[in-house]
C-alpha positions in Angstrom: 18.9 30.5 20.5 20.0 26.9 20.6 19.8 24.5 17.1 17.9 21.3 17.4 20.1 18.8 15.8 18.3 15.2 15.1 20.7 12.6 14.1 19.5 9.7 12.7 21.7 6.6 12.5 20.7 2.9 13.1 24.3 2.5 15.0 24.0 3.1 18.8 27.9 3.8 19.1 28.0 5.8 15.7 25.5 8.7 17.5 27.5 8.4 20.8 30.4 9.5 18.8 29.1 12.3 16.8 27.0 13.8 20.0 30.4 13.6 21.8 31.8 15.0 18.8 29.6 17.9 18.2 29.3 18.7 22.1 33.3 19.2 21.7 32.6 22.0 19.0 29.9 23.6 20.8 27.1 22.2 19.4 24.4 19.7 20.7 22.3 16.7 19.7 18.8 17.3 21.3 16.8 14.6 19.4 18.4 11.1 17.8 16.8 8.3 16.1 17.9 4.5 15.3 15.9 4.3 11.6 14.2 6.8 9.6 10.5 6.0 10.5 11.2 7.3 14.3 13.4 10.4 12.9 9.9 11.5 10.8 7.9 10.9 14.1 10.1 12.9 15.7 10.3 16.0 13.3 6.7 15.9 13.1 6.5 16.4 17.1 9.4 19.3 16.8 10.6 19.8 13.3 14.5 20.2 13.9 16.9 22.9 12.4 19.2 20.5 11.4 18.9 17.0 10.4 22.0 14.5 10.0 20.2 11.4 8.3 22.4 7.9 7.6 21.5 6.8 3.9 21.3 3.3 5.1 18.7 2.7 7.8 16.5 0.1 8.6 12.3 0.7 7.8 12.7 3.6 6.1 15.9 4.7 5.0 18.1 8.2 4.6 16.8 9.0 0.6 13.3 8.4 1.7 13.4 9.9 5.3 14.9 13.1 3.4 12.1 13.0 0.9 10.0 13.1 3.3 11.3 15.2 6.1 11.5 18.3 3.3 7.5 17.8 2.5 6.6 17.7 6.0 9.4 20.5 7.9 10.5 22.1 4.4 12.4 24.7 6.9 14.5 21.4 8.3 18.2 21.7 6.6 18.9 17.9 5.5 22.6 16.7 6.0 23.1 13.2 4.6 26.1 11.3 6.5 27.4 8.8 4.5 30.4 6.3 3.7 29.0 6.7 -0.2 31.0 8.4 -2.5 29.5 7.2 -5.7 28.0 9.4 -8.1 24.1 8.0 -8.0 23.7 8.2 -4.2 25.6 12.0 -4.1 23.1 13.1 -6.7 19.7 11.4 -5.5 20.2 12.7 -2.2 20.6 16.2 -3.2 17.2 15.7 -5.8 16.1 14.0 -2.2 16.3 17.4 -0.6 19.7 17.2 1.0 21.4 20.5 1.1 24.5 18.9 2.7 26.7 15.6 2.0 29.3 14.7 4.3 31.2 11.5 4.0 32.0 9.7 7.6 35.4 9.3 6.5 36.2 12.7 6.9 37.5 14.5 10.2 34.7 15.7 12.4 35.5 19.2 11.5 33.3 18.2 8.0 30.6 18.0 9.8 30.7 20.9 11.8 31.6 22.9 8.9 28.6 21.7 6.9 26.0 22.4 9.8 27.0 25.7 9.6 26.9 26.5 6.6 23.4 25.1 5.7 22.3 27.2 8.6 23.6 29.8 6.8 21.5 29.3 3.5 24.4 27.2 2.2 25.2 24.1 0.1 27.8 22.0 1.9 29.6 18.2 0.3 32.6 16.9 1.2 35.4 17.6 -1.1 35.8 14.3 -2.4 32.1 14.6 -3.9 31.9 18.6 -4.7 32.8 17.5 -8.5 30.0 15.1 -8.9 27.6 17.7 -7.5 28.7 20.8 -9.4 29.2 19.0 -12.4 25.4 17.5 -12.4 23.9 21.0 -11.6 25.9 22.5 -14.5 23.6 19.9 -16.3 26.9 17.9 -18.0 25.5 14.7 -15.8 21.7 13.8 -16.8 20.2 11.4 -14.1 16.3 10.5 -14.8 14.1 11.3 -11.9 13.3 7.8 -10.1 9.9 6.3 -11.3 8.8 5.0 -8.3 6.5 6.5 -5.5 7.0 7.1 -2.4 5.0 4.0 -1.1 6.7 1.6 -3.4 10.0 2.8 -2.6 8.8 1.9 1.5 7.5 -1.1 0.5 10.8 -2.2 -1.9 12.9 -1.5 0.9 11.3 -4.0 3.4 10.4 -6.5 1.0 14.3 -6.5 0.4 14.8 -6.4 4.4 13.0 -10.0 4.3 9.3 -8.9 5.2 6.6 -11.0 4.0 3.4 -9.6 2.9 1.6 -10.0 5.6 4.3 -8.3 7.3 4.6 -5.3 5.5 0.3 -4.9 5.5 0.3 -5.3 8.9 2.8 -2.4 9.4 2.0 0.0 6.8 -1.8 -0.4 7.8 -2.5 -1.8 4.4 -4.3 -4.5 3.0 -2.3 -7.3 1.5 -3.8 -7.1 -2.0 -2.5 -3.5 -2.1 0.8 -4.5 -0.7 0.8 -6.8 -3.9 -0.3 -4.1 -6.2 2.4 -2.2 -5.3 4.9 -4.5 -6.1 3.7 -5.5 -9.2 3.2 -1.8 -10.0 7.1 -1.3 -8.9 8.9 -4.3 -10.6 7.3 -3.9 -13.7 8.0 -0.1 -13.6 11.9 -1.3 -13.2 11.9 -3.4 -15.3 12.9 -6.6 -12.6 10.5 -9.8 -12.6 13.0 -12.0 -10.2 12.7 -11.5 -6.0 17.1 -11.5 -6.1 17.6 -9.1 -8.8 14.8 -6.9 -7.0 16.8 -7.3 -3.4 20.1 -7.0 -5.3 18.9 -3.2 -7.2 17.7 -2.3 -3.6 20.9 -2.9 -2.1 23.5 -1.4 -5.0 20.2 1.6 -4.4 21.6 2.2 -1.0 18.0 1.5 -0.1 18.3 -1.3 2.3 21.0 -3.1 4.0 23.1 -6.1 2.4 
């Protein structure tokens, strides 16, 4: 029975390589997706066995896509692709549902490896990272669970991307006075009462692009 791969990377050359890559080790990309939004479109239409998501994708990115994509097609194995090695983003992506984390500066064999293995039941991280992870599931590494929702951590990202209000009501399908709710709600919960220090902890977040 073939595996439906979706890979999910805003870089059109990026999934040209891997696809090429994977089709080398006898596997195949059936589904791909330039930002997370259209990746959760697509699992809902035909939830995937295997999904590679990028951390750092425009609209919705790979944290939130993951969060998501384990509610909605909690039989999906979540492999985050990242060039990432620090400690917060390893850690929130595995509380994000990720059961694999493979860096993209590793040989393609990584990947292959880890696709396999989480289809096995397994837990698969780069060795570069493997400390980080056992060490914080051994409960010697604390992290606090993130404070915001779902919604404000959408609408953080793209008011960090440069969207206006207006912008992000019309998209979202929100009114504006709930779009500004939200993100008085959100940078009060952080603790951030400035627009640049807001786009500057979404960025060092991995949750939007510099």
């Amino acid at each position: 029975m073939p595996i439906h791969i979706l890979l999910a990377d805003d870089h059109v050359m990026v999934r040209q390589a891997l696809r090429t890559c994977l089709e080398h080790a006898g596997m195949a990309v059936s589904s791909e997706a330039s930002d997370g939004q259209e990746a959760l479109e697509i699992a809902h239409a035909q939830p995937p066995d295997v999904a590679l998501l990028d951390i750092g994708m425009p609209r919705l990115n790979g944290l939130e896509t993951a969060r998501r994509l384990r509610e909605a097609c909690p039989q999906t194995k979540i492999i985050v692709l990242t060039a990432h090695t620090e400690d917060s983003y390893v850690l929130e992506a595995m509380q994000a549902g990720a059961v694999g984390y493979v860096l993209k500066t590793q040989p393609t064999l990584d990947l292959v490896q880890a696709i396999r293995h989480v289809l096995q039941g397994g837990m698969y991280v780069s060795p570069q990272v493997s400390r980080t992870v056992v060490t914080a599931y051994l409960g010697h590494a604390d992290r606090p669970l993130d404070p915001l929702t779902s919604r404000e951590r959408e609408i953080l990202q793209r008011i960090a991307e440069g969207e206006t209000t207006k912008e992000i009501a019309w998209r979202l399908e929100l009114s504006a006075k709930t779009v500004e709710s939200h993100r008085s709600r959100l940078m009060h919960k952080l603790d951030i009462h400035e627009m640049a220090t807001l786009v500057r902890y979404t960025i060092r977040r991995g949750l939007a692009h510099p």
